[in-house]
N, C-alpha and C positions, 0 to 999 in steps of 0.2 A: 130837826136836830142840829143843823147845820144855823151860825150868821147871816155866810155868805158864804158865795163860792169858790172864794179863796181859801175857806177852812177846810185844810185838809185832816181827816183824822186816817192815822196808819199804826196798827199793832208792831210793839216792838217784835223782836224774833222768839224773846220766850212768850210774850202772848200768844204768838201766832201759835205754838210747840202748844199753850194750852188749850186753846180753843181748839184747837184741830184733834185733838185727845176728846173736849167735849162732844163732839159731832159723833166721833166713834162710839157716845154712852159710856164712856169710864168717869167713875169719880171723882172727887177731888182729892181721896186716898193714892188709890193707881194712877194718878197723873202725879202726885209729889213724888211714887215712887219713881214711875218711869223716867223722870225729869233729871232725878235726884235733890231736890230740895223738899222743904215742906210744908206739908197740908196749908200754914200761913201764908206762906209765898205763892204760892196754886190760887190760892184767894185775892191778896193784894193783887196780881196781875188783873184777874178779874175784874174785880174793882174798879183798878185804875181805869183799866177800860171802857167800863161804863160812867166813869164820870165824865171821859171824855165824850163820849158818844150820848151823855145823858140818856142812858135808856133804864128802862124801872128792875129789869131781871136780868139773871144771868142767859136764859131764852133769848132774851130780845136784843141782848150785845149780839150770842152769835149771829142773830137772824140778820143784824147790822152788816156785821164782818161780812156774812156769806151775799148779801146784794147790793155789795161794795167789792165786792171781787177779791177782798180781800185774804181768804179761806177759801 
């Protein structure tokens, strides 16, 4: 996933607010609500995330996140 070890990847803070709602099994409905934005923005975070982390699913972002200490 990584270049090198210089590449840091770090969830902004509303990433981190959504992924950590994923872990709990809420959707990407009650996570726009809880958030207050929505269902698109719950997604683009998503996303963005796994672009960075190049990972294939939204699964394998958190799995990223969670053994990166980052969640």
């Amino acid at each position: 996933m990584y270049k090198t070890v210089t590449d840091i990847i770090v969830l902004t803070s509303q990433q981190e607010a959504v992924f950590r709602r994923l872990i709990q099994g809420k959707s990407q409905d009650e996570i726009a609500h809880d958030l207050g934005i929505s269902r698109r923005m719950v997604n683009r975070h998503i996303e963005s995330y796994r672009r960075k982390t190049k990972t294939k699913s939204t699964i394998a972002a958190v799995a990223f996140a969670i053994k990166q200490g980052l969640i």
